[in-house]
Backbone of each chain as ProteinMPNN parsed JSONL, in Angstrom:
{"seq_chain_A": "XXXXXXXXXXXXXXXXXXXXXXXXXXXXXXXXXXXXXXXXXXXXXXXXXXXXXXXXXXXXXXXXXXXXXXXXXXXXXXXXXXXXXXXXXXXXXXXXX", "coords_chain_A": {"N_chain_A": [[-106.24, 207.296, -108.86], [-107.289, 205.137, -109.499], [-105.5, 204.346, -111.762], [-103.31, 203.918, -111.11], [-103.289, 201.97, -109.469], [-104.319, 199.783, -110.974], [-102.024, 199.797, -112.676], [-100.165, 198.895, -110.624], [-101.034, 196.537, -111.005], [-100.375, 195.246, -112.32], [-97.55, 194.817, -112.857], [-97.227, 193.492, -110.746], [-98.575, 190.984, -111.801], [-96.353, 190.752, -113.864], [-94.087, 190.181, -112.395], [-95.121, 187.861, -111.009], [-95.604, 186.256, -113.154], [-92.836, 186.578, -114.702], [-91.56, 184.876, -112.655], [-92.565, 182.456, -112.631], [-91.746, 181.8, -115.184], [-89.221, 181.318, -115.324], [-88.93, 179.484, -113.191], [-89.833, 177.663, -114.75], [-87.79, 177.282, -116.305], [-85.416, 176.742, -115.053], [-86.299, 173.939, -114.103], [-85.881, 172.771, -116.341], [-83.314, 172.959, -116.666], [-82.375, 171.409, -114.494], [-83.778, 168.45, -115.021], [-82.552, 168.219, -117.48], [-79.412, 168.332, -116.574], [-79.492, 165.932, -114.821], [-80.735, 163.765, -116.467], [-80.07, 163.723, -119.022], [-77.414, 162.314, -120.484], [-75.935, 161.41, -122.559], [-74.495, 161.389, -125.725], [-74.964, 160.234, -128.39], [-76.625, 160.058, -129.896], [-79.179, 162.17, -131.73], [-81.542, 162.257, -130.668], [-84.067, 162.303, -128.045], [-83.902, 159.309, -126.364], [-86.539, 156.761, -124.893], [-85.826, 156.086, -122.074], [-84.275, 158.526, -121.193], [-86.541, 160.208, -121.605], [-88.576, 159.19, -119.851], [-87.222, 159.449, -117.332], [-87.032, 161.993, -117.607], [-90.14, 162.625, -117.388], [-90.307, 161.848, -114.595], [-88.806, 163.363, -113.65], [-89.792, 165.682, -113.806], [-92.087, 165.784, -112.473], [-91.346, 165.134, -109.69], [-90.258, 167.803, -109.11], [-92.376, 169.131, -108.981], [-93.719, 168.464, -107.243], [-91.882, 168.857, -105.306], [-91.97, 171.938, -105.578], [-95.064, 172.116, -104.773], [-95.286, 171.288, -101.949], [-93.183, 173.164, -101.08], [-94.29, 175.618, -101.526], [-97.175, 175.438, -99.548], [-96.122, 174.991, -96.959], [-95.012, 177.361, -96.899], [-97.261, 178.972, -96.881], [-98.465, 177.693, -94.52], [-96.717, 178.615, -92.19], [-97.141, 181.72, -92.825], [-99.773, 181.896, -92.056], [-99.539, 181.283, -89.625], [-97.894, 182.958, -88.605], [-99.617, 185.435, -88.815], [-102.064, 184.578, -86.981], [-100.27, 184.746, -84.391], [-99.796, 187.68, -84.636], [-102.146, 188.943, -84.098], [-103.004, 187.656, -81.637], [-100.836, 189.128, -80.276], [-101.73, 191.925, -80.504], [-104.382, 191.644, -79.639], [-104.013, 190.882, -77.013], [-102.857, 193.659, -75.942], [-104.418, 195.244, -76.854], [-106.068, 194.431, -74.913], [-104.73, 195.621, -72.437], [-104.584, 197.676, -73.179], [-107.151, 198.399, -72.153], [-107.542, 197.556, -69.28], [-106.04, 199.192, -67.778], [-107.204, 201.673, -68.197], [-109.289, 201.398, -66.927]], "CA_chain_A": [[-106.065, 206.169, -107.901], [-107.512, 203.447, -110.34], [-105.384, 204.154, -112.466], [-102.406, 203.539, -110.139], [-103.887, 200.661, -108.796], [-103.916, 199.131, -112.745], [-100.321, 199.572, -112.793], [-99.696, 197.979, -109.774], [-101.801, 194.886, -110.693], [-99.826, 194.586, -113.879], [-96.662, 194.915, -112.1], [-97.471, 192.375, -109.853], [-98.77, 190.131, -112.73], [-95.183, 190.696, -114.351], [-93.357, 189.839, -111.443], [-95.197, 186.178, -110.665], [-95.199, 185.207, -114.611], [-91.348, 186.736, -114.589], [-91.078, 184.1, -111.578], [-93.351, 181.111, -113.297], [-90.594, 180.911, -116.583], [-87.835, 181.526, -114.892], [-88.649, 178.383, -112.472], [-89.628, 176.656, -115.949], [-86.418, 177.287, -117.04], [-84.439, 175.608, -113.91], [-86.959, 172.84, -114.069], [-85.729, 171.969, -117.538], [-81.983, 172.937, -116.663], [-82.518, 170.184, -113.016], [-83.808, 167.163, -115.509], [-81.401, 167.707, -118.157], [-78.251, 167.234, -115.549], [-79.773, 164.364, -114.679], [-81.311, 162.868, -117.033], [-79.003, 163.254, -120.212], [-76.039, 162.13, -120.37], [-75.317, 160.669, -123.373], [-74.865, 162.315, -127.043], [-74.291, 159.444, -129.456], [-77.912, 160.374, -130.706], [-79.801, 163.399, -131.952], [-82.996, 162.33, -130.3], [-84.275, 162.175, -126.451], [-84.569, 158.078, -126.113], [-86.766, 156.679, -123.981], [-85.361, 156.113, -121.239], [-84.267, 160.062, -120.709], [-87.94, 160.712, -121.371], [-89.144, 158.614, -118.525], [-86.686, 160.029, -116.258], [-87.539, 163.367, -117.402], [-91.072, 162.443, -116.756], [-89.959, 161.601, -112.876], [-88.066, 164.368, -112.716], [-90.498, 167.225, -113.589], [-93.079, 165.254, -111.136], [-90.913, 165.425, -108.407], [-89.887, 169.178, -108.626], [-93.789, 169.898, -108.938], [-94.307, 167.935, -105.456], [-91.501, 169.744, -104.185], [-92.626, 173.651, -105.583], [-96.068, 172.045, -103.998], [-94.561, 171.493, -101.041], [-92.488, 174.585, -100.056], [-95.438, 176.313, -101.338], [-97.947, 174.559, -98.159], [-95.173, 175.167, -95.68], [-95.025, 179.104, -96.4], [-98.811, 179.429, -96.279], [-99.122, 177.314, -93.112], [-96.114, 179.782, -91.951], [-97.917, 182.719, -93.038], [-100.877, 181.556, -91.027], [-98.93, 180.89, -88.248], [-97.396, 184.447, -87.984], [-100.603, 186.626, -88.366], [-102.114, 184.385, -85.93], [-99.795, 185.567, -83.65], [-99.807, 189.035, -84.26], [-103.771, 189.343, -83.758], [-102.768, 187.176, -80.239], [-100.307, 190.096, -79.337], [-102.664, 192.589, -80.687], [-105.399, 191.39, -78.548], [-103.655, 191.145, -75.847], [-102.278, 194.921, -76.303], [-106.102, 196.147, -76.347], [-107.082, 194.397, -73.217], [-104.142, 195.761, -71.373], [-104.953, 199.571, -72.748], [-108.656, 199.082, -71.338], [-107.367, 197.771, -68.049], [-105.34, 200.441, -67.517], [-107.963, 203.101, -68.369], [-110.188, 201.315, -65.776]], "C_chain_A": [[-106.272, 204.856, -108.636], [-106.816, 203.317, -110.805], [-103.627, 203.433, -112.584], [-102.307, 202.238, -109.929], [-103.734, 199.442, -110.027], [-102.928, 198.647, -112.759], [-99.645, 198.564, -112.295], [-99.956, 196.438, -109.789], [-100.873, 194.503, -111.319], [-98.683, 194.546, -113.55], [-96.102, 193.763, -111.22], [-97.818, 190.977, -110.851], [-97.496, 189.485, -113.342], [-94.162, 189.596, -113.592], [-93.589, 188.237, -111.518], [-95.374, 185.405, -112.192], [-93.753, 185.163, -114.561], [-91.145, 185.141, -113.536], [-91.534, 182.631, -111.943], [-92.015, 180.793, -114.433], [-89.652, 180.953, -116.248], [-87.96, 179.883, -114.262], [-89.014, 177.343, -113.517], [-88.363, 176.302, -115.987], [-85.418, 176.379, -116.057], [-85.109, 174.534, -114.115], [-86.447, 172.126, -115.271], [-84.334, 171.528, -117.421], [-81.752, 171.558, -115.794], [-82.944, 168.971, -114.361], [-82.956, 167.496, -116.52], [-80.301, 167.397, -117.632], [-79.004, 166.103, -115.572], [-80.139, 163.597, -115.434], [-80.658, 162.228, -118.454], [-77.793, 163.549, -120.461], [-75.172, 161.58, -121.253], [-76.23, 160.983, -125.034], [-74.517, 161.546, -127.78], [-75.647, 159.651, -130.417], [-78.333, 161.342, -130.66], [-81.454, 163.598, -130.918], [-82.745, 161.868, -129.109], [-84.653, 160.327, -126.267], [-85.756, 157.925, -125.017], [-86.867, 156.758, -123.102], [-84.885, 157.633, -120.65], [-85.69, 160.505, -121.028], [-88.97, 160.396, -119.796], [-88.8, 159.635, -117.446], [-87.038, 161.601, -116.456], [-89.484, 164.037, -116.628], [-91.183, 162.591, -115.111], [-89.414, 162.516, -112.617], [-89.276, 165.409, -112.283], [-91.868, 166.75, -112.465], [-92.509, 165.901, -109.884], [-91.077, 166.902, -108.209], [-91.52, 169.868, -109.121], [-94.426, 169.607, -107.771], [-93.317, 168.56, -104.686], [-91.658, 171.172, -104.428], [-94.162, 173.103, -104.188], [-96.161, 172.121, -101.885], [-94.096, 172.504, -99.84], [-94.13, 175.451, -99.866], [-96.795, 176.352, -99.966], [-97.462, 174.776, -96.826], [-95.11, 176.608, -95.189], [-96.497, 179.63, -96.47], [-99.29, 178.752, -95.073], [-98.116, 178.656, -92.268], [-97.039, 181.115, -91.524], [-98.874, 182.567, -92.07], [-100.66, 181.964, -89.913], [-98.825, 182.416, -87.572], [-98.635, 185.371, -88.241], [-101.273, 185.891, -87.763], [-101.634, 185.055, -84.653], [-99.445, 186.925, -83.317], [-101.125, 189.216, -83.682], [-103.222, 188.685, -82.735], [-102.178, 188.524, -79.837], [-101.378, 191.112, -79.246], [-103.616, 192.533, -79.832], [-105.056, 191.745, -77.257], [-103.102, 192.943, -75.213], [-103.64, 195.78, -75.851], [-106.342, 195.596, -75.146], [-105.923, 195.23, -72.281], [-104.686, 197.387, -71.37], [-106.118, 199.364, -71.797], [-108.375, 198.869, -70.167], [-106.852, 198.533, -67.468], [-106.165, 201.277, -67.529], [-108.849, 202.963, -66.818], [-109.555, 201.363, -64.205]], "O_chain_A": [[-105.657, 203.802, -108.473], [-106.609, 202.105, -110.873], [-103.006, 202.834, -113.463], [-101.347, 201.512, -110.188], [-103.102, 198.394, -109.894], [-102.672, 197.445, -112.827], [-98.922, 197.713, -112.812], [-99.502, 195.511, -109.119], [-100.379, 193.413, -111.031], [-98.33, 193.726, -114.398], [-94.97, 193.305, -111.065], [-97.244, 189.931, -110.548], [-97.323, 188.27, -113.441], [-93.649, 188.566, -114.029], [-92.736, 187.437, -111.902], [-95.29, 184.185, -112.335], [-93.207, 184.07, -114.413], [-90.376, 184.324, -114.042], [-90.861, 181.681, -111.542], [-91.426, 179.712, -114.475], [-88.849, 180.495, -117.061], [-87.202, 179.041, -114.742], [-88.613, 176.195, -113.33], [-87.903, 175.187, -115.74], [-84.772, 175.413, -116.464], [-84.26, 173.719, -114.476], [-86.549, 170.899, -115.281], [-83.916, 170.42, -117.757], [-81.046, 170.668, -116.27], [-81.847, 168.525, -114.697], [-82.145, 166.575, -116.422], [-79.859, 166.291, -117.945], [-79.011, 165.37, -116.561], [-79.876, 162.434, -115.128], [-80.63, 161.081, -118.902], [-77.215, 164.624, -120.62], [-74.0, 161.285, -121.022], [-77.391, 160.938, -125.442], [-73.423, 161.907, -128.215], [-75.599, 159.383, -131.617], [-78.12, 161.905, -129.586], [-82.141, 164.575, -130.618], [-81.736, 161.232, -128.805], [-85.836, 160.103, -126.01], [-85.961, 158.883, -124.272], [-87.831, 157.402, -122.687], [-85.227, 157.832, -119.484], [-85.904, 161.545, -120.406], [-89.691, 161.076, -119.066], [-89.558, 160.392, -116.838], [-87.291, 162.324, -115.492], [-89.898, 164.986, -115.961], [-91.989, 163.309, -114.518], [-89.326, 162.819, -111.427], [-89.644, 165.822, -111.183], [-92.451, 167.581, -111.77], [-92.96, 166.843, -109.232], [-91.844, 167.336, -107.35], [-91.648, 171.013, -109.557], [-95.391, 170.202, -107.291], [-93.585, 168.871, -103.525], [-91.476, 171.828, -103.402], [-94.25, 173.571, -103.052], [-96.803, 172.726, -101.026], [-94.316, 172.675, -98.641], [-94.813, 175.766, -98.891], [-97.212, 177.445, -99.584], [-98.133, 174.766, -95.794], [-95.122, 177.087, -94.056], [-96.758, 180.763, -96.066], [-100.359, 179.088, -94.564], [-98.733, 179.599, -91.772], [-97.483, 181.453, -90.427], [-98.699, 183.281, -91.083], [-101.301, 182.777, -89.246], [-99.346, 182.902, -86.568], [-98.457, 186.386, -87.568], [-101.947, 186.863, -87.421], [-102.351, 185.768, -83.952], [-98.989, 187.355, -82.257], [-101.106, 189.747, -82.572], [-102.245, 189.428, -82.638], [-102.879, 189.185, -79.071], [-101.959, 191.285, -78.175], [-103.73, 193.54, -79.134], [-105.562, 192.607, -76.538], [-103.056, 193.184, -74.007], [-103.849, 196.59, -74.948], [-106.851, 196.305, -74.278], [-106.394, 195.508, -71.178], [-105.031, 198.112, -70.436], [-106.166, 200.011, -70.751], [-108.768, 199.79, -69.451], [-107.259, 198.646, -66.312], [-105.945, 202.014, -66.568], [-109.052, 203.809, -65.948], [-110.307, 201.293, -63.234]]}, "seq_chain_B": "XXXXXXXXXXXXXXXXXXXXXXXXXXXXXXXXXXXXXXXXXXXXXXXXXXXXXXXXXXXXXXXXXXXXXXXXXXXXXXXXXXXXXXXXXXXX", "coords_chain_B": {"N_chain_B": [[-108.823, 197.441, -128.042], [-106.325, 200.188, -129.022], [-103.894, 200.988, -131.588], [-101.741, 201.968, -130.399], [-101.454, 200.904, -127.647], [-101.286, 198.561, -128.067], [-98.815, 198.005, -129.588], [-97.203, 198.791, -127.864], [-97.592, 196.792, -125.907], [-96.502, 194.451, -127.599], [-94.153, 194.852, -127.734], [-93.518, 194.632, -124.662], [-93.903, 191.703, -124.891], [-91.923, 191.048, -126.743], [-89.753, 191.552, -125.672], [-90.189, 189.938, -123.366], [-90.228, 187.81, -124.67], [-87.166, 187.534, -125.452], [-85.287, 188.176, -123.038], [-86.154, 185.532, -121.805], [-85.435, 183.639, -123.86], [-82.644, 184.328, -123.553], [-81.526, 183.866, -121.042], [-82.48, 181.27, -121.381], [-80.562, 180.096, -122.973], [-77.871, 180.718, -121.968], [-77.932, 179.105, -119.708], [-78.019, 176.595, -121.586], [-75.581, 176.34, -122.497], [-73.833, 176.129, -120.226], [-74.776, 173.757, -119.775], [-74.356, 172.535, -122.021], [-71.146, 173.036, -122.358], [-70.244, 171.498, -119.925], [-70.798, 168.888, -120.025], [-69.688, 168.117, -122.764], [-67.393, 169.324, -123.083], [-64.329, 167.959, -122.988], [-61.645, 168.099, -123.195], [-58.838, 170.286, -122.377], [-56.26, 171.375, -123.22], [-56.248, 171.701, -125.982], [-56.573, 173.74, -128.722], [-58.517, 174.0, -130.228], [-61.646, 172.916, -131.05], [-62.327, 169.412, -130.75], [-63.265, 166.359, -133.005], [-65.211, 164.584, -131.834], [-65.849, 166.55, -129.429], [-67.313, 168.431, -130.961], [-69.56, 166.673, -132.3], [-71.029, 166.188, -130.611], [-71.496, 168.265, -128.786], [-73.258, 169.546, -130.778], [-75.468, 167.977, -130.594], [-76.002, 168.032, -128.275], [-77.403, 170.548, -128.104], [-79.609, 170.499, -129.6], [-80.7, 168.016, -127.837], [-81.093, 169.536, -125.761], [-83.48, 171.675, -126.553], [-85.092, 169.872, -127.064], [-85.716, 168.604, -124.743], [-86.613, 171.019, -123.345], [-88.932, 171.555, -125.156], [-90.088, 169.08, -124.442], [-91.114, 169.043, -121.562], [-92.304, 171.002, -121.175], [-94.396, 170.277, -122.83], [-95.02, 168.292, -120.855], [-95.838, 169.619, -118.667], [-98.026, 171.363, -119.535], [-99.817, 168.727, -119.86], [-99.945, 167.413, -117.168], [-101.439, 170.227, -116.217], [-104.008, 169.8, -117.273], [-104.983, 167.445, -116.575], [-105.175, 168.138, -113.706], [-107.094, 170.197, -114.222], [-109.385, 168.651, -115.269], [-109.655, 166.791, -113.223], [-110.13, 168.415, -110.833], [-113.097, 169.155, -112.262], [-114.126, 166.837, -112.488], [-114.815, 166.92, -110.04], [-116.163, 168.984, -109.229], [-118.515, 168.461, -110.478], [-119.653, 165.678, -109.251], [-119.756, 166.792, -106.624], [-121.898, 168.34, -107.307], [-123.942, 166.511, -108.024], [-125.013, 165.84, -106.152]], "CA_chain_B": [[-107.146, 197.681, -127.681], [-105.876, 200.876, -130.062], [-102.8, 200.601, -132.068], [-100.374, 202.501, -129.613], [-101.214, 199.721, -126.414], [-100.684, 197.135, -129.035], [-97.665, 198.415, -130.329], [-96.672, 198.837, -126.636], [-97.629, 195.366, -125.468], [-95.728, 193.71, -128.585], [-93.07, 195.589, -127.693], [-93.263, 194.003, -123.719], [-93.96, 190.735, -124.952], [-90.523, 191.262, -127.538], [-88.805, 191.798, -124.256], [-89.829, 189.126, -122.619], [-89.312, 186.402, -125.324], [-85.657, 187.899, -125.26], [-85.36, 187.677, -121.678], [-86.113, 184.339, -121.577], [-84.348, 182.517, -124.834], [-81.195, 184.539, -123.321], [-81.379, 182.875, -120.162], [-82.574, 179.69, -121.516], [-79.399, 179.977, -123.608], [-77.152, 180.218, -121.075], [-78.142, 177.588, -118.994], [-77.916, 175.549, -122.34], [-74.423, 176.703, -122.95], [-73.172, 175.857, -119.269], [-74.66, 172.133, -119.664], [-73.538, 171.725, -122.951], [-69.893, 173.182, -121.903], [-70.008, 170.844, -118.773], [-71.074, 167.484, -121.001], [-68.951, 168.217, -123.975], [-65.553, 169.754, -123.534], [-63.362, 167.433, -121.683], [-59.999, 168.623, -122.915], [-58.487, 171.489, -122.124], [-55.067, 171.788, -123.678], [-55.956, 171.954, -127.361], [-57.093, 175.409, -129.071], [-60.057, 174.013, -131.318], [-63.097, 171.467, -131.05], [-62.247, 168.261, -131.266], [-63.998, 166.336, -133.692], [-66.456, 164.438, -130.834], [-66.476, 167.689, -129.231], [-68.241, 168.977, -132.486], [-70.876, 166.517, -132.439], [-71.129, 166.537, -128.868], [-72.384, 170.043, -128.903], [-74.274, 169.952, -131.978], [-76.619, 167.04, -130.418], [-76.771, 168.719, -126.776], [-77.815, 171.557, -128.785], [-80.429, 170.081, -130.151], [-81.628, 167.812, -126.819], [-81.652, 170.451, -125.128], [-84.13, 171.971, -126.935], [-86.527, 168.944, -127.307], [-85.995, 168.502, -123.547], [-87.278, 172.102, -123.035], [-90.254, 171.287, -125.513], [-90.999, 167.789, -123.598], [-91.361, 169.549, -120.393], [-93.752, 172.04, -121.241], [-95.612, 169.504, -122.695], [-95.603, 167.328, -119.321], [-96.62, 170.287, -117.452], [-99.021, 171.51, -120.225], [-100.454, 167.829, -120.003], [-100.203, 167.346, -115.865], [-102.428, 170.714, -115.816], [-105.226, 169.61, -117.928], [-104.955, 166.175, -115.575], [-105.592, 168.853, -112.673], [-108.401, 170.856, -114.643], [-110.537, 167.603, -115.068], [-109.956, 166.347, -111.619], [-111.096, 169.632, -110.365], [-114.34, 169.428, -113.4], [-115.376, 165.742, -111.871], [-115.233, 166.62, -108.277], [-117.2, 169.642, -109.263], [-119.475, 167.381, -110.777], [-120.039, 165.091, -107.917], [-120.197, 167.326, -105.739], [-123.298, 168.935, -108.061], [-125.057, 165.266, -108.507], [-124.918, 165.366, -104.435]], "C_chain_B": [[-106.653, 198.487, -129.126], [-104.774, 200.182, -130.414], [-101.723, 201.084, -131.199], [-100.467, 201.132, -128.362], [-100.929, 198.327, -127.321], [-99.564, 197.433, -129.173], [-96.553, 198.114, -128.874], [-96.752, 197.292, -125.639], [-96.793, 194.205, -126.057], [-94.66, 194.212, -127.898], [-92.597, 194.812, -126.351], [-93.191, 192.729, -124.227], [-92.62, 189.877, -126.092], [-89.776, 190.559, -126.51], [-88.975, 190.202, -123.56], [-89.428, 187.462, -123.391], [-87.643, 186.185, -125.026], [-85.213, 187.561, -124.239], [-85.332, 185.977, -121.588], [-85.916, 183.266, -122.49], [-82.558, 182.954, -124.354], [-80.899, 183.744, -122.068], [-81.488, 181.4, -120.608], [-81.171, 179.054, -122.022], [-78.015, 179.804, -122.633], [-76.78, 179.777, -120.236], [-77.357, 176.583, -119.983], [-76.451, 175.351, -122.772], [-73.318, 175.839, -121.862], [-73.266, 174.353, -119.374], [-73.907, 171.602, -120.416], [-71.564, 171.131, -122.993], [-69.234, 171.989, -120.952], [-69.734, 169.028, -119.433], [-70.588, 167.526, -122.107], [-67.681, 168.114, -124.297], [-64.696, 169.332, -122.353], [-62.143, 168.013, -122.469], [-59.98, 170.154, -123.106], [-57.519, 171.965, -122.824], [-55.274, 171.934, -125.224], [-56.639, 173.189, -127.493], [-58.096, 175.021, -129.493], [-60.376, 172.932, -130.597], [-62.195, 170.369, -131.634], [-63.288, 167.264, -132.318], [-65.767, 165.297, -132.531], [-66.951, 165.394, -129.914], [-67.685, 168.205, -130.157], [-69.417, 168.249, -132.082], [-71.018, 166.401, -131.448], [-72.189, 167.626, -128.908], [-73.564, 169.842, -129.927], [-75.401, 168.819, -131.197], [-77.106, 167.187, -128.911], [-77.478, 169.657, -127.226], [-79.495, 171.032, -128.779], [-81.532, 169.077, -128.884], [-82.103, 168.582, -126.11], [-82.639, 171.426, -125.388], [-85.494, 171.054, -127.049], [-86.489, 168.467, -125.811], [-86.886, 169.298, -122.884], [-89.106, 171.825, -123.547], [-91.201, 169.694, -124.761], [-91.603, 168.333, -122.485], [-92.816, 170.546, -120.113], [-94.467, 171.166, -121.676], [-96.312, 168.308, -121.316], [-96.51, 168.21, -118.557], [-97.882, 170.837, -118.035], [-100.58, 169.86, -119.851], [-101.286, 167.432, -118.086], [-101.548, 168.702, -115.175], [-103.852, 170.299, -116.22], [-105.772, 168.509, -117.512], [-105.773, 167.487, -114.277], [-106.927, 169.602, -113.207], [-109.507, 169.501, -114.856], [-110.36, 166.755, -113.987], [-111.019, 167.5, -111.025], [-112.658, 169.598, -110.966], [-114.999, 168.228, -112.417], [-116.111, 165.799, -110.61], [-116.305, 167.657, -108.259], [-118.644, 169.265, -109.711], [-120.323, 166.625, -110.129], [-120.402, 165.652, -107.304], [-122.047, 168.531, -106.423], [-124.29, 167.965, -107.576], [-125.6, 165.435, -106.704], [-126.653, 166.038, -103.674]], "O_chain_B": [[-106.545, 197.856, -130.178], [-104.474, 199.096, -129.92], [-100.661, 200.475, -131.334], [-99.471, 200.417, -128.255], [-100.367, 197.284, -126.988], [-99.017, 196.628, -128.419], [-95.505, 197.468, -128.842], [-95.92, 196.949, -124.799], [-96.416, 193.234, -125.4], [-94.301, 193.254, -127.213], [-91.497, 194.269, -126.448], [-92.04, 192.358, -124.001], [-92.414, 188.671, -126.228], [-89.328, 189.413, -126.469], [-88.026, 189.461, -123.305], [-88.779, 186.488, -123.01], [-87.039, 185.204, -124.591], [-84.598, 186.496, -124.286], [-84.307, 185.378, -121.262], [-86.135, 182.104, -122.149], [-81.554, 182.293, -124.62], [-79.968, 182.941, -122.123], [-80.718, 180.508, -120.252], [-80.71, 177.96, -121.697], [-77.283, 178.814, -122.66], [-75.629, 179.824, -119.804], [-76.401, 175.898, -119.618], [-76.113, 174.316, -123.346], [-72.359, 175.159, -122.226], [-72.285, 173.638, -119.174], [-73.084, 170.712, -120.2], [-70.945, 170.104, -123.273], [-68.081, 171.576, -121.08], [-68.775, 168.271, -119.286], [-71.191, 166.709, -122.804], [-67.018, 167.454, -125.097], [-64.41, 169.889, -121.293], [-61.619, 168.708, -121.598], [-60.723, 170.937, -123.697], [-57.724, 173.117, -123.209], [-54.266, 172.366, -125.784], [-57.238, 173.699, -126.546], [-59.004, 175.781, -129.155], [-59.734, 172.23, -129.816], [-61.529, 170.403, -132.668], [-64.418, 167.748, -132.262], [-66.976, 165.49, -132.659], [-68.115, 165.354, -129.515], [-68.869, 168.274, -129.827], [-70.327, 168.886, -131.552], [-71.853, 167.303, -131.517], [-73.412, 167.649, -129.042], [-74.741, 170.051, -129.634], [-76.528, 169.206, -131.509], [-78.128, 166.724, -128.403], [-78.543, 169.685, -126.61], [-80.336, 171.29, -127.916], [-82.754, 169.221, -128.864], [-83.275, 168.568, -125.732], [-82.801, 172.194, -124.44], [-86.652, 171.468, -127.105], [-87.477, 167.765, -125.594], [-87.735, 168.881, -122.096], [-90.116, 171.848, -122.844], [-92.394, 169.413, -124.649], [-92.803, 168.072, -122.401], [-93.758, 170.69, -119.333], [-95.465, 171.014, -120.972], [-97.4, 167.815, -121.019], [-97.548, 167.888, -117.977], [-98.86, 170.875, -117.288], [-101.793, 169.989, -119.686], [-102.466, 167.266, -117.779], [-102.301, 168.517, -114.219], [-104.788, 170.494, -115.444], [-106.932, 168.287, -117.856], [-106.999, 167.507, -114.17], [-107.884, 169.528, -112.437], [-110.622, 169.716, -114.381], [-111.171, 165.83, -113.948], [-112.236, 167.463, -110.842], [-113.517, 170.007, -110.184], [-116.012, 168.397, -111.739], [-117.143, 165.302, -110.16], [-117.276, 167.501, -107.519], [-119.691, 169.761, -109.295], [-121.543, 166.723, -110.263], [-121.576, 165.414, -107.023], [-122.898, 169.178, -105.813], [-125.268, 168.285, -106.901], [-126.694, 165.011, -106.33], [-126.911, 165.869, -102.482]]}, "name": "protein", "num_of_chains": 2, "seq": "XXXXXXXXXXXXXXXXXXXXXXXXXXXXXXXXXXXXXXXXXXXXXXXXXXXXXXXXXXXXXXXXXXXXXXXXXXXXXXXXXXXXXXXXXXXXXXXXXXXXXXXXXXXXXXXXXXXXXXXXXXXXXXXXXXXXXXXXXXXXXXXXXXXXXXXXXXXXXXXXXXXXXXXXXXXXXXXXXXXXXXXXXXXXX"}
């Protein structure tokens, strides 16, 4: 059973790093569209640094974001199951009585 | 950690470099493609094609390394926010 259980952690570990570089990887792909646009030089000027700066901000306030929305979510909906739930047990006991 | 879970961990951690310079790659391929090759009708690289590519090539790579360092830098901003407030909230 532990040894199962191991597996599964590491599995699960895989999965949300697999899911961490992957959303690196768009994060870099999203500020380069935007940000560079112009190859007359070998090097990142300024100015596409900044903006790369602003970019990767933003898309860390919007991961932050979604992220806040599907744990208030989450909330939301097992809230409401324990409500039905509840309500489910009082009806068996009135019934028995 | 014997030599076989080593051997076997190198072996995952192979994988996943691979994994993720092949993707990175063809992201880098699609931008470069997109920002590079405006004509269509000739058979070869043009010669601003050429360096075109060769210097997306190359941003795109020090774009990748800026980034990780923003977010490398923005966490260690978040680890000593977190350190002072733990702090404060000690002195309290």
């Amino acid at each position: 059973m532990g040894a199962s259980n191991s597996k599964h952690e590491k599995d699960i570990a895989y999965i949300k790093e697999k899911n961490q570089v992957e959303s690196i990887i768009r994060l870099v792909d999203v500020c380069f569209d935007q940000c560079v646009n112009s190859f007359s030089r070998r090097d990142l000027n300024k100015r596409e640094k900044l903006c790369t700066t602003q970019c990767v901000k933003k898309f860390l306030e919007f991961t932050q974001r979604i992220e806040e929305r599907i744990e208030e979510q989450s909330i939301s909906e097992r809230q409401k199951m324990e409500t039905r739930r509840n309500e489910e047990i009082k009806k068996h006991f009135a019934n028995q009585n | 950690m014997n030599s076989l879970t080593q051997q076997t961990t190198d072996k995952q951690e192979q994988k996943k470099l691979v994994k993720f310079f092949n993707l990175q790659f063809r992201k880098m391929m699609e931008q470069c493609h997109k920002k590079c090759i405006t004509t269509k009708n000739k058979g070869k690289l043009g010669i601003a094609e050429k360096a075109c590519t060769d210097r997306c090539v190359i941003k795109y790579i020090q774009t990748t390394a800026y980034v990780n360092e923003l977010l490398n830098s923005f966490s260690q901003e978040v680890d000593q926010t977190l350190q002072m407030q733990q702090q404060q909230s000690q002195q309290k």
